[in-house]
C-alpha positions in Angstrom: -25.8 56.4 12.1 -28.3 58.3 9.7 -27.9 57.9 5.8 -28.5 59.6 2.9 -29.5 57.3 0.0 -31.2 57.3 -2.6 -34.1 54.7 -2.9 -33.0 51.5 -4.5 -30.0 51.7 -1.9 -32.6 52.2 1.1 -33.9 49.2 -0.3 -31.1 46.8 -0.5 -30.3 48.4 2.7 -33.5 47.6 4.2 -33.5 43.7 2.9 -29.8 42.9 3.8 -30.7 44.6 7.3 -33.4 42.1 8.0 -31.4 39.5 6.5 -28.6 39.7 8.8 -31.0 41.1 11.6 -32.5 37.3 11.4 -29.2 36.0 12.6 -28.2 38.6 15.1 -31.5 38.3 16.6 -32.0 34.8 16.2 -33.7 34.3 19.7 -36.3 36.7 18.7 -36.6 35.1 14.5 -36.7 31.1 15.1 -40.4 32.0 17.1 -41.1 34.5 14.5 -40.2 32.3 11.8 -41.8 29.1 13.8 -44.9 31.2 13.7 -45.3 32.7 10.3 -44.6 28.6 9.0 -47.6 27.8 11.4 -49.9 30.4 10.3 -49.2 30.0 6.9 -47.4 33.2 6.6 -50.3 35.4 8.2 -48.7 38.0 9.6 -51.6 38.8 11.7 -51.4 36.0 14.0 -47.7 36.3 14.7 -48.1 40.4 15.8 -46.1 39.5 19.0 -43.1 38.1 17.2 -43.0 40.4 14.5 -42.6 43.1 16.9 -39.8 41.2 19.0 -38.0 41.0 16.1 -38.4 44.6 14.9 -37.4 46.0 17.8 -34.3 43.5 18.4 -33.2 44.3 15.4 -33.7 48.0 15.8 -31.4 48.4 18.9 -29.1 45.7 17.0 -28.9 48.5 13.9 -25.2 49.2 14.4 -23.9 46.0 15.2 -25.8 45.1 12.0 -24.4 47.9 9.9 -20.4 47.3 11.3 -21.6 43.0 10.4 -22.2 44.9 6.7 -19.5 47.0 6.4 -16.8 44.4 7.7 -18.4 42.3 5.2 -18.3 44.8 2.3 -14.2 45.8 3.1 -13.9 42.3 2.9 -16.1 41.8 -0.6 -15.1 45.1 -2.0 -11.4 45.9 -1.8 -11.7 49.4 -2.8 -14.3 49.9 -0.4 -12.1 48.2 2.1 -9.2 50.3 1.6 -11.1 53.7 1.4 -12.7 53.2 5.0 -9.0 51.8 6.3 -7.4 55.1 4.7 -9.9 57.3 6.0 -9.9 55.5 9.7 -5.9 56.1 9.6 -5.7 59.7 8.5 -7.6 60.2 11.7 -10.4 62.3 10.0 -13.6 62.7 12.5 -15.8 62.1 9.8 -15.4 58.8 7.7 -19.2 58.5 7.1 -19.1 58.5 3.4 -16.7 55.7 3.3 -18.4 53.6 5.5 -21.2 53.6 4.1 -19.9 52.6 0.9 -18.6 49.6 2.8 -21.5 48.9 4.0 -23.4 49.5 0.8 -21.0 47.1 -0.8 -21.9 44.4 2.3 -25.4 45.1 1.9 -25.4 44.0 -2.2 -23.4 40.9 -1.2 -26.1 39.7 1.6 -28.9 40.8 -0.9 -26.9 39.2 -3.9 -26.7 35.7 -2.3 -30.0 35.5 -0.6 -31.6 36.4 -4.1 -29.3 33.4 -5.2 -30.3 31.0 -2.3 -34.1 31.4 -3.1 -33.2 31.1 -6.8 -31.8 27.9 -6.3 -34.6 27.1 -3.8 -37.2 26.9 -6.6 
């Protein structure tokens, strides 16, 4: 599924991606993370596992983007209900929608990891 967005989107896009890519791919991000804590967060020494990870979560893209958008129908009602009335109508092309729902499921991961780490300090 290619998107058009603008930048701050492609962004929070890109951040709730990895954060829910950590979980689908957790095989591939406990060594990665394992790593990183070892090398005091030199990416350098953990090439291997960074790319294991990239490319899990790479061919995990949809499954990560349907994780979102069920997750943004669910946050965002309107959002919800536009994708649902779109799927039902039996249009071919419900892009638009879904990606709002999975816009509105990417702000909610970002959201509350941003409010995790905030607490964390």
């Amino acid at each position: 599924m290619s998107l058009k967005l603008d930048a701050k989107a492609e962004e929070v896009l890109a951040e709730a991606t990895s954060y829910v890519g950590m979980s689908v791919c957790q095989d591939r991000a406990v060594p990665y993370l394992q790593c990183m804590d070892a090398a005091n967060g030199n990416p350098r020494s953990c090439a291997v596992h960074t790319r294991e990870l990239q490319a899990c979560i790479a061919n995990q893209q949809d499954n990560i983007y349907q994780i979102l958008g069920q997750l943004g129908a669910q946050r965002d009602a309107s959002a919800g209900h536009k994708l649902q009335e779109c799927i039902m109508s039996g249009e071919a092309d419900c892009s638009g929608e879904a990606l709002a729902a999975v816009m509105a499921g990417a702000n909610c991961v970002v959201q509350e990891a941003h409010n995790a780490m905030k607490q964390l300090q």
